[in-house]
VOKOL-167507 format. One record per residue (C-alpha): x, y, z; residue in one letter. Coordinates in steps of 0.1 Angstrom, whole numbers, plus 5000, padded with zeros to 4 digits. Last residue first. Layout:
<rs>
XYZa ...
</rs>
This chain:
<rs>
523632331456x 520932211431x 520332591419x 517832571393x 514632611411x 516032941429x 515733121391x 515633471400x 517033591358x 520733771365x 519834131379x 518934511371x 516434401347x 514734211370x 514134481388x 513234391426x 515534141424x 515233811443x 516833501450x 520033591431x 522933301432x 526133431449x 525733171478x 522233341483x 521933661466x 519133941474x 518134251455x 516634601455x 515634651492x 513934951497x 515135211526x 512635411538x 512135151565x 515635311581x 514235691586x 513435701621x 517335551627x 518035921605x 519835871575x 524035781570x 523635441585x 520635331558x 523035371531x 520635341502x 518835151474x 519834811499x 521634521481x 521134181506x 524133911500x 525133571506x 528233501490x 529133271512x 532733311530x 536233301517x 537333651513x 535633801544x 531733951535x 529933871567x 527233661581x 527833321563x 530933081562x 532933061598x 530133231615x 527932931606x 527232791641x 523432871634x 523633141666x 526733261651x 524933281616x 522533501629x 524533701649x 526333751620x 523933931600x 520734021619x 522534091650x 525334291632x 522934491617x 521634601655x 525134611666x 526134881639x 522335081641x 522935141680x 521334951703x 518235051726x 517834911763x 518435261776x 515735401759x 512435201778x 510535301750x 511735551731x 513035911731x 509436021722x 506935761723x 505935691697x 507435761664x 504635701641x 505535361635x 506535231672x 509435351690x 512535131706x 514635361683x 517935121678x 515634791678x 512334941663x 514235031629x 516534761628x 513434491628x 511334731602x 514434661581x 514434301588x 510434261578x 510133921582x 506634101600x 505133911630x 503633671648x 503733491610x 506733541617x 508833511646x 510833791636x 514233661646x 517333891657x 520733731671x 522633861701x 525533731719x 525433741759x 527633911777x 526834151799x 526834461780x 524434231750x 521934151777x 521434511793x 521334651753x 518634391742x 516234381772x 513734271756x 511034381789x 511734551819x 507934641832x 508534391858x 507534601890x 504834741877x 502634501869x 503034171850x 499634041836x 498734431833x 501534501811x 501134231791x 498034241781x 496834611771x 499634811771x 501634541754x 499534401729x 498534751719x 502034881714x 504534971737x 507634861718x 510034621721x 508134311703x 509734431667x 512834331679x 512133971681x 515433901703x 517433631698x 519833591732x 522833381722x 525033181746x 528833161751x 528633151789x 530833311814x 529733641810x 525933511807x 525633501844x 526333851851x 522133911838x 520333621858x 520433851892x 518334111874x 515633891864x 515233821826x 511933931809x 511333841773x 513833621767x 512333591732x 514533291722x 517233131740x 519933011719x 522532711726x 525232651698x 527732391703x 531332531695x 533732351718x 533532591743x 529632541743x 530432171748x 532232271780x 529332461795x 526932211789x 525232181820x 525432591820x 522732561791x 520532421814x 520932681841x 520432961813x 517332811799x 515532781834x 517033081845x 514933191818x 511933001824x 511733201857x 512233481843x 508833421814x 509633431777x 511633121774x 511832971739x 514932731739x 516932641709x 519432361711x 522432241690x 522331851683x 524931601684x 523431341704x 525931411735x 524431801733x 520131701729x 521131451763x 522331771780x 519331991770x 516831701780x 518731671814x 518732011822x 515032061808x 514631771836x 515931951859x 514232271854x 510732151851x 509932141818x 506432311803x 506032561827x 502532691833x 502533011851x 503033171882x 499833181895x 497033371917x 496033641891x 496533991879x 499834101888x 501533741883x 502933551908x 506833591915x 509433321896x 507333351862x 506733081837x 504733241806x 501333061806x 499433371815x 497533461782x 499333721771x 502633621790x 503633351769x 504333031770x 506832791791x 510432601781x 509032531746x 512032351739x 513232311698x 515832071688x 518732191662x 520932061635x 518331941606x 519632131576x 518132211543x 519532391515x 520432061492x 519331771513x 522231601527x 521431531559x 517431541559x 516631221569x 519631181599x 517331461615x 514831261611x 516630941628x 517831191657x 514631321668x 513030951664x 515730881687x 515531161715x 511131131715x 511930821745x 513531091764x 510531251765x 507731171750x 505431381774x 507631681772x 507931681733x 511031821721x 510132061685x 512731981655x 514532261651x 514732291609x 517532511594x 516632651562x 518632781534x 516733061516x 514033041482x 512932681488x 511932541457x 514632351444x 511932051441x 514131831463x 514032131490x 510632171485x 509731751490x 512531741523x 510132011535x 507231831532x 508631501548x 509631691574x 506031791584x 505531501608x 508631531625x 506831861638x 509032171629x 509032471656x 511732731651x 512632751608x 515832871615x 516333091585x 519433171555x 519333401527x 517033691541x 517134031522x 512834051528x 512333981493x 514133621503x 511933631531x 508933621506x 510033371486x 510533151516x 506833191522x 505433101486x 507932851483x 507132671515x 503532681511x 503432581478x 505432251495x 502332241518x 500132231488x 501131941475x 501431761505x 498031821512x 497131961545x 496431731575x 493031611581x 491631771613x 490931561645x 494231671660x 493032011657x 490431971688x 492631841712x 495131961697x 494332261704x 494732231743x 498032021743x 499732341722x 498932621746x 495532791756x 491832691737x 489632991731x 485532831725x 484332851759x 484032521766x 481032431793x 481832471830x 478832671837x 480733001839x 482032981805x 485532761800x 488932811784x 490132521778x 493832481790x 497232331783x 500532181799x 498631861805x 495431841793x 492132031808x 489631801819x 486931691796x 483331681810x 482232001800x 483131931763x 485331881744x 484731561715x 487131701695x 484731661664x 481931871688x 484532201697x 485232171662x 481432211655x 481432461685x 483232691666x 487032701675x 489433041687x 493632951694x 495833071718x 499733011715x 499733051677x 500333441691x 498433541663x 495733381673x 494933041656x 491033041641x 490132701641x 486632621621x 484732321626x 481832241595x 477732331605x 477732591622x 479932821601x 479033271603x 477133261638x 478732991646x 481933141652x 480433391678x 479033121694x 482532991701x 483433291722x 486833471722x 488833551750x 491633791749x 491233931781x 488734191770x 488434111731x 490134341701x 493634251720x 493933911702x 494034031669x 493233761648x 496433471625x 495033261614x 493132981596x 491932601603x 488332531580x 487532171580x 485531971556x 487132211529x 483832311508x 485632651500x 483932971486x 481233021511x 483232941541x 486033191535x 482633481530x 481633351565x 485133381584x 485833721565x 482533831581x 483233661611x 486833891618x 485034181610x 482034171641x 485134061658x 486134421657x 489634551642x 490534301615x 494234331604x 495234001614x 492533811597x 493633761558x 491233471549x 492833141544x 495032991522x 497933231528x 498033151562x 499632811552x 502833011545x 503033141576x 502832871595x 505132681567x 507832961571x 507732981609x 510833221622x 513633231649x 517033331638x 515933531603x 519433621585x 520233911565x 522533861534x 525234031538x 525434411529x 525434601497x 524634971501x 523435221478x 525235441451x 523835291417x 525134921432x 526134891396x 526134531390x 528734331368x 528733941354x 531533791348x 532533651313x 536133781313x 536733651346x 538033901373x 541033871386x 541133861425x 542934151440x 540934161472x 540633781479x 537033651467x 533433601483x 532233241477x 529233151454x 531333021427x 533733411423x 532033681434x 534534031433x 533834341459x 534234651450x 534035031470x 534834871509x 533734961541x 536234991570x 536434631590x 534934591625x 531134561619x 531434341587x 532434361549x 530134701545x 529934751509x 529135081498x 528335171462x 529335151422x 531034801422x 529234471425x 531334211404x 529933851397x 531533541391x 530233211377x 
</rs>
């Protein structure tokens, strides 16, 4: 199969000149000079830009996916809102349990949300309402009741329950160990449906210009499920899965780790390479691990690993063959992330693939460290602006003194590689939105002038780059995806228009028109204009 693009710009990588032709031949890009098959197929760019393929470094396709089957919450404004859509979901479903995301958690002071409030629209069946932080999560009393929480139960390790003056559950559980106590109780999704979940969400980042994801946070539990899509040929990118390290399992976790990921070897578009540390939390709700105390309350945090034993953990991850993906929001859990990756210094040489995710705020003194270390920073650039979330949360959990926040350009001048996730469901696959915000630091209508904290903005170049072949350096893949050498995947994103030649303001008004993955189209936005978007037959 071979496919000419001609009639546009092609943009090869960041340090070779654009090119006006470029020749497909079996899903790999060809030598200039190729011949061209008599049968090949040929698109007309019609003046806009081809690109490779975008990557997503840190995203939750069956999270987001599983979304769909519940009431669309993110864009309610009042909680008033948010239970009507709760009540009219409960009327047309008789699921025993009702689990659904992703609210708003800045329409509540504190983002604290009451049980009773729940009740009001479902007493009688539990409902679990994730934030959209999937850090925090809102239950009725009835799932309150089938976790059996109540005054009496202590707050588990590594999580909390929120609780009213009188001791009794609020109805907001924090971190992980907290919801489960309630979600554990929950019958799991249907297989079925799952897999529906992954095509429905993979299709979507595919429309996005996304051939290739690390999906960030997969359970052992849900492998199966993915191992069923990929089977079925209906997952719309290649997927890496980071299978999530368990602090309380640990080290004992290590060979069930390594037996699934020996499951999925060989699964056509799935990979099992990576283990997943939740080194801390977040900020919003005070979990993020911070080396000062935060502004508005007496602690530092609630850190996950302690630093030696994340060492350990990240060293043992290395001699079993895996790469490692830390999230670390908090500076403390960033030094955290950097010192363990530093235990492996010599496997990094070697090509093992470390990334810390979100490094939200890194302390000054953590910055010249990452000369000497061949990690990669992905950066959710759609978090570096001073939107709601941030003026109203996070800024007040930190204070003035730590208002340096994704600090993209200050990493990337001292050494660290760069890769862009969206974290979505958090938020939008939206790569082009992603650009946008990383090179104007300014929210949707252009606020605030100049930028939010300017100097930490990139230019349009390294902010493509990030979302190309940082992406596939973070995956170890920069030897076959990322950029359009003679030899490498075809995986390619075709954009209506040059988005370097327009104003940065003016990158969303860009559409994308189609999407390759290893030269086989996974969405066109004419079908016309394209081969038939068959994903389901491609068994490579």
């Amino acid at each position: 199969m071979a496919i000419v693009f001609t009639g546009g710009t092609i943009r090869i990588d960041g340090r070779t000149s654009d090119v006006d032709r470029l020749v497909v031949v079996d899903g790999l890009v060809a030598e200039p000079g190729h011949p061209v098959p008599e049968d090949a197929e040929h698109i007309d760019l019609e003046g806009g830009l081809l690109l490779p393929a975008f990557g997503d470094g840190h995203v939750h396709p069956l999270l987001a996916g599983r979304e769909r089957t519940g009431p669309a919450l993110r864009d309610a404004t009042s909680v008033a809102e948010i239970v009507d859509r709760v009540r009219a979901w409960a009327a047309a479903s008789d699921a025993p349990w009702l689990v659904g995301g992703s609210y708003d958690a800045t329409i509540v002071d504190g983002g604290l949300f009451d049980a009773r409030w729940l009740d009001a629209a479902v007493p009688d069946r539990p409902v679990v309402l994730h934030a959209w932080d999937y850090h925090t999560a809102w239950v009725n009393t009835a799932a309150l009741r089938a976790g059996g929480v109540d005054a009496e139960t202590p707050d588990p390790a590594l999580g909390r329950i929120v609780r009213r003056d009188d001791g009794s559950p609020s109805g907001t559980l924090v971190e992980r160990p907290a919801i489960e106590l309630v979600l554990a109780h929950a019958p799991r999704p249907a297989r079925a449906d799952d897999v529906d979940a992954l095509a429905a969400a993979t299709t979507h980042l595919a429309a996005q210009g996304i051939a290739w994801a690390q999906e960030a946070w997969a359970e052992i539990d849900d492998v199966p499920t993915w191992i069923a899509a990929a089977r079925a040929g209906r997952l719309a990118v290649d997927v890496d899965l980071a299978l999530r390290a368990d602090p309380t399992r640990w080290p004992a976790q290590l060979d069930d780790l390594r037996a699934t990921a020996d499951e999925v070897s060989g699964e056509p578009g799935l990979t099992c390479r990576t283990v997943k540390f939740f080194v801390d939390g977040i900020l919003e709700n005070r979990t993020a691990h911070l080396l000062e105390c935060y502004h508005d309350a007496r602690t530092r945090g609630l850190p996950n690993w302690r630093p030696d034993q994340l060492a350990a953990a990240v060293a043992a991850c290395d001699a079993a063959g895996f790469d490692v993906h830390l999230h670390a929001i908090g500076d403390a859990a960033v030094r955290a992330a950097i010192d363990a990756a530093e235990t492996i210094r010599e496997s990094l040489r070697r090509g093992r693939r470390v990334t810390i995710a979100h490094a939200q705020v890194v302390d000054p003194a953590d910055l010249p460290r990452l000369a000497d270390l061949d990690i990669t920073f992905c950066f959710q650039p759609q978090w570096a602006v001073a939107d709601a979330v941030m003026t109203e949360l996070t800024l007040p959990r930190l204070g003035p003194a730590r208002e340096r926040q994704y600090r993209m350009r200050a990493a990337r001048d001292a050494g660290a590689r760069l890769s862009f996730g969206s974290d979505w469901p958090v938020t939008s696959p939206d790569v082009l939105l992603g650009l946008r915000t990383a090179v104007t630091r300014q929210d949707a209508d252009g606020q605030p002038a100049g930028g939010w904290q300017p100097d930490e903005r990139l230019t349009l170049s390294e902010a493509i780059d990030a979302a190309t072949s940082g992406v596939a350096l973070q995956a170890g893949d920069q030897d076959r995806r990322g950029t359009l050498r003679p030899g490498m995947a075809a995986d390619l994103v075709w954009l209506d228009r040059d988005i370097r030649r327009a104003p940065a303001d003016r990158i969303t008004d860009a559409r994308i028109l189609g999407t390759w993955r290893r030269g086989i189209p996974t969405f066109a936005a004419r079908v016309s204009a394209l081969a038939a978007v068959r994903p389901e037959q491609e068994s490579a």
